[in-house]
MIGU-218380 format. One record per residue (C-alpha): x, y, z; residue in one letter; chain; residue number from 1. Coordinates in Angstrom, 3 decimals, padded with zeros to 6 digits. Layout:
N
(r (X, Y, Z), "A", "A", NUM)
...
end
This chain:
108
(r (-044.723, -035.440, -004.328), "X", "A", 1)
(r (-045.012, -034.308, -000.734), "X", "A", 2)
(r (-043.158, -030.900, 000.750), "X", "A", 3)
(r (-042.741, -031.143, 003.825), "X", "A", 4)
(r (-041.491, -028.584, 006.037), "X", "A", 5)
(r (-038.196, -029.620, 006.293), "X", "A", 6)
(r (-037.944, -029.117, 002.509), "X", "A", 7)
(r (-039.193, -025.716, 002.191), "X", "A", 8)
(r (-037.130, -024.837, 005.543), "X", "A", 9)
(r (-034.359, -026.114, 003.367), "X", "A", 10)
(r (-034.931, -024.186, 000.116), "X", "A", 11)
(r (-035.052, -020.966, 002.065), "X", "A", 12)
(r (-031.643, -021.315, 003.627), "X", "A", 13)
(r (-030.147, -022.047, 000.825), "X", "A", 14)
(r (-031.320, -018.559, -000.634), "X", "A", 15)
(r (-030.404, -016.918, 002.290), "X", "A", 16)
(r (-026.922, -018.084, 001.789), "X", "A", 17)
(r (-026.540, -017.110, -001.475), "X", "A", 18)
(r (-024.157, -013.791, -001.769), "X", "A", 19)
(r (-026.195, -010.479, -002.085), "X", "A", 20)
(r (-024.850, -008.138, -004.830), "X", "A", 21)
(r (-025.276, -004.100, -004.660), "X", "A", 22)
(r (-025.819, -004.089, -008.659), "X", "A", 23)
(r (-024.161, -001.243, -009.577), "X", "A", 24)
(r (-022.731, -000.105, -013.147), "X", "A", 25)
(r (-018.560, -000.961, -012.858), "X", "A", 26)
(r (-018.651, 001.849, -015.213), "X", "A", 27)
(r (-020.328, 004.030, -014.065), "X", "A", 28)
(r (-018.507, 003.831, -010.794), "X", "A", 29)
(r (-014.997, 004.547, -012.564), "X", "A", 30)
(r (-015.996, 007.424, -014.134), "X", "A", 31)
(r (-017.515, 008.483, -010.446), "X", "A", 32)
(r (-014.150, 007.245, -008.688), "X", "A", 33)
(r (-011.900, 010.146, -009.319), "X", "A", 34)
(r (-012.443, 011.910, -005.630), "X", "A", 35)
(r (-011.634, 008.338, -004.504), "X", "A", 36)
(r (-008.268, 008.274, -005.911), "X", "A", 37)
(r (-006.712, 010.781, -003.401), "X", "A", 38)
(r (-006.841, 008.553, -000.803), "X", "A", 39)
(r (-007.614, 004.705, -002.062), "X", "A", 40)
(r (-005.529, 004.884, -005.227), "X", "A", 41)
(r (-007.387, 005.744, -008.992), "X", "A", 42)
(r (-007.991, 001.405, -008.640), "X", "A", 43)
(r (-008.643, 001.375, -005.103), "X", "A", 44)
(r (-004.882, 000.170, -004.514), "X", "A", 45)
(r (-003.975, 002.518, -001.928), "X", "A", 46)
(r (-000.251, 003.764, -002.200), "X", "A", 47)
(r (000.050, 004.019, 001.680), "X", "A", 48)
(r (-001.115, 002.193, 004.786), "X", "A", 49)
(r (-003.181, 005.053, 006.096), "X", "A", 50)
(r (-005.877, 004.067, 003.983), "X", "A", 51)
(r (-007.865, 000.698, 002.905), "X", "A", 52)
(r (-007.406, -000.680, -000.439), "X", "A", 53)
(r (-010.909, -001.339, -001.666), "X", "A", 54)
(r (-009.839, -003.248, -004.448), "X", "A", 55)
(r (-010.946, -006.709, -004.645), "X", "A", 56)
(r (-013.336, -006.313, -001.702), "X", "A", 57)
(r (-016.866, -007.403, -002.150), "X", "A", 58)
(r (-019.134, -005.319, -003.386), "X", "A", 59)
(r (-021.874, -005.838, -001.204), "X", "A", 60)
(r (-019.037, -005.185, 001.835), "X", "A", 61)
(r (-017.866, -001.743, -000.233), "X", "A", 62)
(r (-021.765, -000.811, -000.360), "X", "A", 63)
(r (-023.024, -001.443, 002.569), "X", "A", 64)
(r (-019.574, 000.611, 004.263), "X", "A", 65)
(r (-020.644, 003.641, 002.242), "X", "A", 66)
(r (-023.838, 003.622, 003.188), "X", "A", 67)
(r (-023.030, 003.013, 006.914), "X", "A", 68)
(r (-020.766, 006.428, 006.510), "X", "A", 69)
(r (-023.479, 008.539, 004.541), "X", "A", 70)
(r (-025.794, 007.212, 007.849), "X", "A", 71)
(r (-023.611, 008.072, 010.492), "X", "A", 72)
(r (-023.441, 004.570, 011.609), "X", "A", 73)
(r (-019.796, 004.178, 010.615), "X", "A", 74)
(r (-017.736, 007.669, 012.080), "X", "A", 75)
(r (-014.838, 008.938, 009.873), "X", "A", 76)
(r (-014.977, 012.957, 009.201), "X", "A", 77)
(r (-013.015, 012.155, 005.933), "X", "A", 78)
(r (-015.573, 009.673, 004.873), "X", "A", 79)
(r (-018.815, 011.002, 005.999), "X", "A", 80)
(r (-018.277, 014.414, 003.933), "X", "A", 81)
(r (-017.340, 012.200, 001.071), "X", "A", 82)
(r (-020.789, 010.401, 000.843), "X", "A", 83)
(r (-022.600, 012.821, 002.159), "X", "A", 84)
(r (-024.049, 014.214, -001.688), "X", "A", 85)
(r (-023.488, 010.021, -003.063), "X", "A", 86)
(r (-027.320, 008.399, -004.170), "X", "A", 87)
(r (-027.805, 005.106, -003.649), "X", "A", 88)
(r (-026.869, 004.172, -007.352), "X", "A", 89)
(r (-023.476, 006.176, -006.853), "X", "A", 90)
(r (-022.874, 004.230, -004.044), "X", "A", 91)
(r (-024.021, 001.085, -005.554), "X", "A", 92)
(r (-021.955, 002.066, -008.698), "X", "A", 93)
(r (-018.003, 002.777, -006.416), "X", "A", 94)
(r (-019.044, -000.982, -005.051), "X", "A", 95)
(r (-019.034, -002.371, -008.328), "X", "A", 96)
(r (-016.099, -000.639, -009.727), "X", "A", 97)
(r (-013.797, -001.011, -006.856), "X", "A", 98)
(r (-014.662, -004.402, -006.163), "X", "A", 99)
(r (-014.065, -005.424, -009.589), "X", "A", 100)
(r (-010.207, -004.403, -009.569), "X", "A", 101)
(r (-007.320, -006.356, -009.120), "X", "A", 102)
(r (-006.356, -006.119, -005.463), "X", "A", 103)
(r (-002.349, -005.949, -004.945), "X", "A", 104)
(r (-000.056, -007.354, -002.101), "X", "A", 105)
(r (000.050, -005.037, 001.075), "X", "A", 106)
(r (003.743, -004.123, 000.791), "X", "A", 107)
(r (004.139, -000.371, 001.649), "X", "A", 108)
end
């Protein structure tokens, strides 16, 4: 059988295109969730518009948005003092528990 480039240009795409997961611990993440709940709701369902829901969002999205606030490369004062003391795994753990929840309707 012959591979040509085409084929192996093809392979790689299609990994490239699969969705990238932060692999965090759901449970972990709940039981690290409770400063969360002040703002996004204790399931990410946030009671009022001045806050996201993170509920249902993916958790490579939820991840990478933490880890753009603990950088400095996303700028909320609320937000950056919340991830400032997060690891990686904490991070990767919210993702995974937040994403996992049932998001609700946006009727405030």
């Amino acid at each position: 059988m012959k591979i040509t480039t085409s084929m192996i240009g093809l392979a790689l795409a299609a990994l490239m295109t699969l969705p990238v997961q932060a692999g965090g611990n759901a449970e972990a993440g709940k039981a690290k969730s409770a400063p969360c709940a002040a703002c996004h709701g204790p399931d990410g369902n946030s009671p009022t518009p001045s806050f996201p829901r993170l509920s249902g969002q993916h958790e490579d999205y939820l991840y990478h948005s933490l880890k753009d606030y603990k950088s400095g490369k996303r700028k909320n004062p609320i937000m950056s003092g919340q991830v400032a003391n997060l690891s990686t795994q904490d991070m990767k753990d919210l993702a995974a528990f937040f994403a996992r929840q049932k998001g609700l309707s946006q009727k405030y």
